[in-house]
Backbone as CSV, one residue per row, in Angstrom:
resi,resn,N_x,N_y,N_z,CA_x,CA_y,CA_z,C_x,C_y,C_z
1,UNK,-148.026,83.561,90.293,-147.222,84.729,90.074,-147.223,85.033,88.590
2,UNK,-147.546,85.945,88.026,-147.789,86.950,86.759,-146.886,87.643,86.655
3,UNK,-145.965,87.828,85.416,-145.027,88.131,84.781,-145.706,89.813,84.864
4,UNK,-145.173,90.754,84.480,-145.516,91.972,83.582,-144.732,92.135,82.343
5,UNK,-145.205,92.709,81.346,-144.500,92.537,80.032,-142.906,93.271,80.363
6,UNK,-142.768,94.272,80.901,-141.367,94.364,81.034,-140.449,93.573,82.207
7,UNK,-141.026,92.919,82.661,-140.433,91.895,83.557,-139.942,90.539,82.517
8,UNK,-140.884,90.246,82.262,-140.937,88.926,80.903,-139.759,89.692,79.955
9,UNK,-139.512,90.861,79.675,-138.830,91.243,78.290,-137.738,91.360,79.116
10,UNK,-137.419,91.688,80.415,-135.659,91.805,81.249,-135.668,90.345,81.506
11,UNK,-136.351,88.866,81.577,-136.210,88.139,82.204,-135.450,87.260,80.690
12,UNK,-136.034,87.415,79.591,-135.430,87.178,78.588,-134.489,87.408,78.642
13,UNK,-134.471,88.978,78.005,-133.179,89.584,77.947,-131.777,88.953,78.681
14,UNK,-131.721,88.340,79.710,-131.001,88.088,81.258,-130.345,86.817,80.334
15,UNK,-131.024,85.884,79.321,-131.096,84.848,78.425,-130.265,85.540,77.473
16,UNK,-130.891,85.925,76.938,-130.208,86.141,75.370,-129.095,86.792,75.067
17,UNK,-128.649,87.562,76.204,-127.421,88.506,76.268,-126.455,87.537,76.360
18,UNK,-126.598,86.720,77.284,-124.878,85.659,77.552,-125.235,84.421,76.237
19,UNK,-125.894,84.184,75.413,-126.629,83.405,74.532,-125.665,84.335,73.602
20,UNK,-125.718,85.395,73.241,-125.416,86.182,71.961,-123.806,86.213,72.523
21,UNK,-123.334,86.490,73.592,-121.810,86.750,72.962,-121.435,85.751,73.011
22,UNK,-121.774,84.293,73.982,-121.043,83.233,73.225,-121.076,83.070,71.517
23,UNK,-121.972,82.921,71.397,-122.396,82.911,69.531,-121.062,83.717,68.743
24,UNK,-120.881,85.017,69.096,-120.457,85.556,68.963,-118.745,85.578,69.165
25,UNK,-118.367,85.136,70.331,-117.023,85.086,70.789,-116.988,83.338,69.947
26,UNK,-117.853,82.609,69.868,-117.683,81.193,69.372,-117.687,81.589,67.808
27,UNK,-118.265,82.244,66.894,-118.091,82.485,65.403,-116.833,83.213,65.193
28,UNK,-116.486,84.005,66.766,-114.786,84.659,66.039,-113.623,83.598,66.241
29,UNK,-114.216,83.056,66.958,-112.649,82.204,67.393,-113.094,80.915,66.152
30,UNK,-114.057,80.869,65.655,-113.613,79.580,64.576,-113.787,80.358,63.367
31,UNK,-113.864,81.647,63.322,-113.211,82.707,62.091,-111.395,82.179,62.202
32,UNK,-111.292,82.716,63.013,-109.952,82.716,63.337,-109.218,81.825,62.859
33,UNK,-109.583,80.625,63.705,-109.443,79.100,63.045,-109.109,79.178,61.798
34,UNK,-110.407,79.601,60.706,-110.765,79.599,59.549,-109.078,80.346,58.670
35,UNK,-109.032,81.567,59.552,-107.962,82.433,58.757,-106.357,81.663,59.227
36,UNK,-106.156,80.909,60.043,-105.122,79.785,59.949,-105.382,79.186,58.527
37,UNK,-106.442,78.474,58.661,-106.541,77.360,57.559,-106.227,78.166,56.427
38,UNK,-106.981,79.453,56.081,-107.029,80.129,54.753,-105.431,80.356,53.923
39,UNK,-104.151,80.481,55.526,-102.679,80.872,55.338,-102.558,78.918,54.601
40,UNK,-103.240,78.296,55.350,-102.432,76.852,54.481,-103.260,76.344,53.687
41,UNK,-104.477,77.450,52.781,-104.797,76.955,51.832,-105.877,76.525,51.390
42,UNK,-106.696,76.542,52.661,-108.574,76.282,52.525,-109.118,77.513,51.974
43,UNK,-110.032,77.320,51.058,-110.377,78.700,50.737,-111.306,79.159,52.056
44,UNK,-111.817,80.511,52.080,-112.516,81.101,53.019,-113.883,81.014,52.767
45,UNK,-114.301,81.040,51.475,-116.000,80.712,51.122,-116.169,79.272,51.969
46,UNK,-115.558,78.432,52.046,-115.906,77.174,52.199,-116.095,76.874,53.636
47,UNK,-115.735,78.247,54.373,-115.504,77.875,56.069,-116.720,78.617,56.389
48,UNK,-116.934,79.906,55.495,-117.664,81.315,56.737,-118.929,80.272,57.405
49,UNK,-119.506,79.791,56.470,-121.181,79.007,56.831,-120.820,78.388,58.222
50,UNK,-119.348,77.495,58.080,-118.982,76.564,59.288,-119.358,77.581,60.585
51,UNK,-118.523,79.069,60.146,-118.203,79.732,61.252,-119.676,79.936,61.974
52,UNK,-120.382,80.566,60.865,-121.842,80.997,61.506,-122.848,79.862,62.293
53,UNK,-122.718,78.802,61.482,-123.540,77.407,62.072,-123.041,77.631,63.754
54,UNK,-121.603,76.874,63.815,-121.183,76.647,64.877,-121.192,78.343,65.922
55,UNK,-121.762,79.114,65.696,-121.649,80.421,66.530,-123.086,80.144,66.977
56,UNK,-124.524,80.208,66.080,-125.818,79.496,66.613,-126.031,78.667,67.214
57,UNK,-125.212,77.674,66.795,-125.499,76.172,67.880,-124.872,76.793,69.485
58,UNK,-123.593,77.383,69.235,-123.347,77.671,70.511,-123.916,78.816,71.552
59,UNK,-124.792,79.899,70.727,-125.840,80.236,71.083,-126.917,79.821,71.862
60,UNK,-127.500,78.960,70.853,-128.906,78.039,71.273,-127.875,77.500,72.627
61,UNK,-127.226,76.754,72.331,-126.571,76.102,73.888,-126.979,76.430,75.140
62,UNK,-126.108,77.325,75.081,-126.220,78.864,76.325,-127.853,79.392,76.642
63,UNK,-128.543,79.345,75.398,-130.112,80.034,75.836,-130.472,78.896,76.360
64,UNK,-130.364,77.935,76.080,-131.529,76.774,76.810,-130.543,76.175,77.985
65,UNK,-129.565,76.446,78.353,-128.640,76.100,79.700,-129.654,76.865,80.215
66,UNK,-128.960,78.481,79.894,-129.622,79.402,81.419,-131.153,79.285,81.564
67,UNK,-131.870,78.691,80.173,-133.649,78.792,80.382,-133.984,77.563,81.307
68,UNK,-132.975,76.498,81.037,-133.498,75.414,82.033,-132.913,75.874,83.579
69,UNK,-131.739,76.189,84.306,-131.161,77.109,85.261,-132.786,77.567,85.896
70,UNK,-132.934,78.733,84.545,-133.521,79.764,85.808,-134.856,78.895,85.772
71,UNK,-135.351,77.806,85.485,-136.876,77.368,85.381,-136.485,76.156,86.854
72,UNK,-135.281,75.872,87.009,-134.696,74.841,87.619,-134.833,75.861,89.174
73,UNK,-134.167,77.219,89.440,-133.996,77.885,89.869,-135.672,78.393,90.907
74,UNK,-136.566,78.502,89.617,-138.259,79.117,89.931,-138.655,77.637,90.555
75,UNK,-138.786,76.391,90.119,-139.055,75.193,91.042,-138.724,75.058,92.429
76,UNK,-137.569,75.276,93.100,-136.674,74.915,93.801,-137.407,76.052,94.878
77,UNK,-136.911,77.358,94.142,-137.946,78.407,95.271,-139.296,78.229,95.560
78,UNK,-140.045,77.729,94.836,-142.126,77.500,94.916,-141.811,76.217,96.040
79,UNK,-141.171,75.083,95.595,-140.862,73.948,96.803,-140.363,74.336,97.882
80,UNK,-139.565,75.509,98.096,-139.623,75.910,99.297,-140.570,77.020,99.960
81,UNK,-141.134,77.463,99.091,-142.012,78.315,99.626,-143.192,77.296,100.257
82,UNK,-143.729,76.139,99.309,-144.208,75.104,99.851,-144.069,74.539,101.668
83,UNK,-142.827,74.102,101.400,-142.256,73.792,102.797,-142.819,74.303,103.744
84,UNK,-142.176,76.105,103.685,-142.336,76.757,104.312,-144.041,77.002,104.864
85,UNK,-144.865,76.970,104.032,-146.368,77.153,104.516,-146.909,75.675,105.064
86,UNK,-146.071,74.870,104.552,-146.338,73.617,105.049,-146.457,74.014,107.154
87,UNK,-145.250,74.120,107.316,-144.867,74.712,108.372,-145.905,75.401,109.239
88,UNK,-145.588,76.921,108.486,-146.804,77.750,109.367,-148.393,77.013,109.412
89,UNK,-148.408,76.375,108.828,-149.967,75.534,108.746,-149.885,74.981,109.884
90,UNK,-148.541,74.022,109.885,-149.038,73.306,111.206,-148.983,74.084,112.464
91,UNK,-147.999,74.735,112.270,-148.018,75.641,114.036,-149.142,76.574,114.228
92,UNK,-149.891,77.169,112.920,-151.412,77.819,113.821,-152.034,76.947,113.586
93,UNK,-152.441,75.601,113.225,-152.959,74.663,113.086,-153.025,73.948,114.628
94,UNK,-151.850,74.019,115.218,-151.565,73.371,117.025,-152.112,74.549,117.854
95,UNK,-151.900,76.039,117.481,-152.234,77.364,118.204,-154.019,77.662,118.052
96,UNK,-154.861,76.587,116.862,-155.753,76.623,116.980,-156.854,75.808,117.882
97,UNK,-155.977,74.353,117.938,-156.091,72.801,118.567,-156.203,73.931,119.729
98,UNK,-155.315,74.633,120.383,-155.569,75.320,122.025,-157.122,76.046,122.006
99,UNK,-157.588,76.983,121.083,-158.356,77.487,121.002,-159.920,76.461,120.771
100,UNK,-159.913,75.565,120.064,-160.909,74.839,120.474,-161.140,73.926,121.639
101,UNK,-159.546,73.456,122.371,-160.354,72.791,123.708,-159.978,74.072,125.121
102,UNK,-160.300,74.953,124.639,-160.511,76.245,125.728,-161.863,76.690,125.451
103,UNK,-162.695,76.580,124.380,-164.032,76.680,124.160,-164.739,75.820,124.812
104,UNK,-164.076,74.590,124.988,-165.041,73.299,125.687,-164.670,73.491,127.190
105,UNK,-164.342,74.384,127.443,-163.791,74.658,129.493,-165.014,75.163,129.852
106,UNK,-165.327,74.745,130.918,-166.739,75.314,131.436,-166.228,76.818,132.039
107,UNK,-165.232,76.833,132.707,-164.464,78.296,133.439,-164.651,79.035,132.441
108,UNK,-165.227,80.385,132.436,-164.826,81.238,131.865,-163.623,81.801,131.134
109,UNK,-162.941,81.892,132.822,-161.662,82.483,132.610,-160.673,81.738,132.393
110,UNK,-161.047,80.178,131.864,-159.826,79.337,131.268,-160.099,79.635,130.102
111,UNK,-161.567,79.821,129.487,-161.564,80.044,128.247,-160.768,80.997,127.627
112,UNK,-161.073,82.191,128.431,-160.708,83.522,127.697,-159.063,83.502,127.961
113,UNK,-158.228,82.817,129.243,-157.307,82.667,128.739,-156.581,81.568,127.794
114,UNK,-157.310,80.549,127.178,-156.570,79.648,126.513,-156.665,80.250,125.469
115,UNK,-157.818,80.890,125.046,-158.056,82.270,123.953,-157.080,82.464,123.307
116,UNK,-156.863,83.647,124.654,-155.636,84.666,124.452,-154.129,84.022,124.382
117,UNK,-154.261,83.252,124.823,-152.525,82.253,124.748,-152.256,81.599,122.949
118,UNK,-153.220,81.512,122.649,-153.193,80.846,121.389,-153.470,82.025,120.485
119,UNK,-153.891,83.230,120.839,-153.978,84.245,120.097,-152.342,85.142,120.068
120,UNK,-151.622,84.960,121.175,-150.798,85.081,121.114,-149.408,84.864,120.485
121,UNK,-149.421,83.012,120.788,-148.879,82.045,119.638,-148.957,82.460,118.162
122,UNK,-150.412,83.068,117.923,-150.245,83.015,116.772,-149.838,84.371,115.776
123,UNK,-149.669,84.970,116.800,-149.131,86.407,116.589,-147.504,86.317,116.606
124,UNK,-147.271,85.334,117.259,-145.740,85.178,117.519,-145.428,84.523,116.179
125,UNK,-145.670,83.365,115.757,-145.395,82.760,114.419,-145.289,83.818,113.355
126,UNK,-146.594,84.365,113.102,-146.474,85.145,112.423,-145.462,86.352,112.241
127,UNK,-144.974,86.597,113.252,-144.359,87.896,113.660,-142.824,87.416,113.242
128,UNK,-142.302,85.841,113.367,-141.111,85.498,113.338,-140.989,85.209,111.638
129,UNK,-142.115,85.380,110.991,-142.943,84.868,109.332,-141.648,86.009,108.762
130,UNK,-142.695,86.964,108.940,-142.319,88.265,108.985,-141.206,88.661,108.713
131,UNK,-140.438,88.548,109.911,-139.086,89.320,110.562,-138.312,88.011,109.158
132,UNK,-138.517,86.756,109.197,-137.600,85.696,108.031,-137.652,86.359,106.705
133,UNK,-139.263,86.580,106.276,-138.842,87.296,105.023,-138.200,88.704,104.662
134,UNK,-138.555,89.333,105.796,-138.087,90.900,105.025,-136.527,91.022,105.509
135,UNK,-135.791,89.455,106.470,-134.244,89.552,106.507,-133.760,88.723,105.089
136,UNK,-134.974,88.224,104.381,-134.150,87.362,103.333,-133.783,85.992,103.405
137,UNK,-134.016,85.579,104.662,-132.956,84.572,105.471,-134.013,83.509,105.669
138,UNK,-133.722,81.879,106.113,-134.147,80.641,106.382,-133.416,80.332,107.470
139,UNK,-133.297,81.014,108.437,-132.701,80.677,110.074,-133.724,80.046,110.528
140,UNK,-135.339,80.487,110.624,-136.139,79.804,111.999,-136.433,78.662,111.032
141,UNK,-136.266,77.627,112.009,-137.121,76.391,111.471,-138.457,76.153,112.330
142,UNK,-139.818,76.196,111.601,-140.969,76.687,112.296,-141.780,75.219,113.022
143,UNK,-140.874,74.122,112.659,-141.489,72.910,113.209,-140.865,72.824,114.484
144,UNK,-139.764,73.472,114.908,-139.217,73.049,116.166,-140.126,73.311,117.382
145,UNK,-139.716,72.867,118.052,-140.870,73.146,119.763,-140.445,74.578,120.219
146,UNK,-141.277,75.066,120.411,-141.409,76.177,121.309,-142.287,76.397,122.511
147,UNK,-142.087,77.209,123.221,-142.871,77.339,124.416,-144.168,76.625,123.670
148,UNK,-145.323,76.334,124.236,-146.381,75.493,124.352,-146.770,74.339,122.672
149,UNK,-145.522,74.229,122.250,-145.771,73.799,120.674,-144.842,72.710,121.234
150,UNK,-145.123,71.322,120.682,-144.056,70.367,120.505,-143.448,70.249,119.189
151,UNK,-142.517,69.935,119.310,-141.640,69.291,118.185,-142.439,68.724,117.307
152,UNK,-141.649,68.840,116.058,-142.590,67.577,114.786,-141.783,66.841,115.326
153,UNK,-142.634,65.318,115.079,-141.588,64.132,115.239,-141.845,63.312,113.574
């Protein structure tokens, strides 16, 4: 999967925005701090640097939380996408097993129907492929038995 440059520049962006107002909400509130101390006597030259350091660090924080998140996030989905083809492999993988010992039938018409039964199967998998992704959803589990498929064990 290939980024496009404005995909890559919103996928950042998604980073650096909650990265910047912590920084930001973290350099005012130890301003703040700072202007306590300044009423009992610290001068203010001696803090601002504190303020700014500690607003970056808490920056950087936040960017490399959410960069590890969403990289944590992109793993987790490819391993299941994994899974998932793991899956459909094996069930037209069993819908194919029909189709080669229906080639070895001397009958014709066992052939052409063990054929069509496994051509079927495999229209059905696919079709339930389908209907999972464009609902969004991980309801079918594709190892279970179905009409002429056994169970994984």
């Amino acid at each position: 999967m290939t980024l496009t440059g404005k995909s890559a520049r919103r996928r950042l962006m998604d980073r650096l925005r909650p990265a910047t107002i912590t920084g930001v909400v973290m350099g005012l509130a130890t301003y703040s701090m700072d202007f306590v101390l300044d009423r009992f006597g610290t001068s203010a030259p001696k803090t601002i640097l504190n303020d700014v350091a500690i607003g970056l660090l808490g920056a950087l924080v936040v960017f490399f939380y959410l960069s590890a998140s969403r990289e944590q996030q992109n793993f987790e989905s490819a391993k299941e996408r994994i899974r998932l083809i793991r899956k459909l492999n094996l069930r037209i993988r069993e819908a194919l097993i029909v189709i080669s010992s229906s080639a070895m039938s001397e009958d014709r018409w066992a052939r052409l129907q063990g054929i069509d039964e496994a051509t079927d199967r495999i229209d059905m998998i696919l079709s339930e492929f389908k209907e999972e992704e464009d609902s969004g959803g991980s309801g079918r589990d594709y190892t279970s038995g179905s009409p002429g498929f056994p169970a994984d064990s």
